[in-house]
Structures are given as structure tokens and as C-alpha cells.
C-alpha positions as CSV (number, residue, x, y, z in Angstrom):
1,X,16.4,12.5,13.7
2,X,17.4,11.4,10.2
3,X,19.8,9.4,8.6
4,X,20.9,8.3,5.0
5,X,21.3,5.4,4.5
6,X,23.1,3.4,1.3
7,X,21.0,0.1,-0.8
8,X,21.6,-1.2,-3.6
9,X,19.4,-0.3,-6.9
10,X,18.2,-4.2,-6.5
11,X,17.2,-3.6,-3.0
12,X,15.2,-0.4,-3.9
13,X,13.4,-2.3,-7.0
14,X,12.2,-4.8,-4.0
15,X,11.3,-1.8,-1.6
16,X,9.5,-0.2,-4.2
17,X,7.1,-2.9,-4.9
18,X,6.5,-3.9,-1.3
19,X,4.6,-0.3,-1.3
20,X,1.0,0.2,-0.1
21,X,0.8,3.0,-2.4
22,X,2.9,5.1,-4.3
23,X,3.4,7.6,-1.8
24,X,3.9,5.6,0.8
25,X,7.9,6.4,1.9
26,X,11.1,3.8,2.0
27,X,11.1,4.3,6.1
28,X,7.2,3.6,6.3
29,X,7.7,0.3,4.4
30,X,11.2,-0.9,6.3
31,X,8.8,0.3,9.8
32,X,6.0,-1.9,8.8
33,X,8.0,-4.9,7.7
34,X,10.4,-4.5,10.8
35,X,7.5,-4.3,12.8
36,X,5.4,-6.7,11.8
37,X,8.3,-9.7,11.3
38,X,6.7,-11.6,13.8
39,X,3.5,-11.6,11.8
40,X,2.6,-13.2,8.3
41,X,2.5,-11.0,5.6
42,X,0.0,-11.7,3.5
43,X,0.8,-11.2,-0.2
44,X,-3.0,-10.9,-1.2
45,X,-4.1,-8.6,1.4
46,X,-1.3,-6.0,0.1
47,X,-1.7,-6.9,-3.2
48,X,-5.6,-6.0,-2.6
49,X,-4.7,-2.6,-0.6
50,X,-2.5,-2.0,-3.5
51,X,-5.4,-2.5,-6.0
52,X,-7.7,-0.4,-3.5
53,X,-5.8,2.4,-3.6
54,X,-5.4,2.6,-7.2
55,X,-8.8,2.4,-7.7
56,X,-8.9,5.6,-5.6
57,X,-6.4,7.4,-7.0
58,X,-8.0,6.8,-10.5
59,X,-11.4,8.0,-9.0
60,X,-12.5,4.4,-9.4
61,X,-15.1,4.9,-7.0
62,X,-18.6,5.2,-5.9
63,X,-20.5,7.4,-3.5
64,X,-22.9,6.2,-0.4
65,X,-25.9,7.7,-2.1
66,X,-25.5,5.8,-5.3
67,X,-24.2,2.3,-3.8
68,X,-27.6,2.3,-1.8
69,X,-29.7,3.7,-5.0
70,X,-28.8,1.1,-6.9
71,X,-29.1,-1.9,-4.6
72,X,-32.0,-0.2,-3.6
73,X,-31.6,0.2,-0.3
């Protein structure tokens, strides 16, 4: 079931930038923080993730094959 809910503009800045990823949705990021309010966030570890998956999106990244050519593995 679904709901609407009503935040302020403010409250959906801070929402926004509590994101994993750009696609991530306003009910997965109130879930994990709900959920894990028990647990330290860690500001680095999503700001890392956040990084990660930027890198990703932006075909930042590297293959298998040519990580282990060029340590020479």
C-alpha cells in the first residue's frame, strides 16, 4: 500500500542528499534511516558509496582483465 505524504521543500533538500544514488527513492532512504537508528551512520562510508556510484554511472571503471594486466597478475 501507498501513501502521500506532505515535507517541507527544506526537508526534501536534506532527503535528497542523504541519497546513495540518484535513483535511490525518498521511501528507500526514510527505510534505511528508520531502520538503522540504532546504528551509527557513518558520513564517510556514504559519502564513499556516493562517490562509488558515480564513478559507475560515469563509466569510471575498470575491467577484471585489465586490473590484473596491469598489476601483472
Amino acid at each position: 500500500m501507498s501513501t502521500t505524504i506532505k515535507i517541507d521543500e527544506k526537508t526534501k533538500t536534506k532527503l535528497e542528499h542523504l541519497k546513495l544514488h540518484k535513483r535511490e527513492s525518498y521511501n528507500d532512504v526514510i527505510e534505511r534511516l528508520v531502520t538503522s537508528q540504532d546504528e551509527e551512520l557513518d558520513p564517510q562510508t556514504i559519502k564513499n558509496i556516493r562517490k562509488s556510484l558515480d564513478d559507475i554511472e560515469k563509466g569510471r571503471v575498470y575491467s577484471l582483465a585489465k586490473v590484473a594486466k596491469e598489476l601483472g597478475l
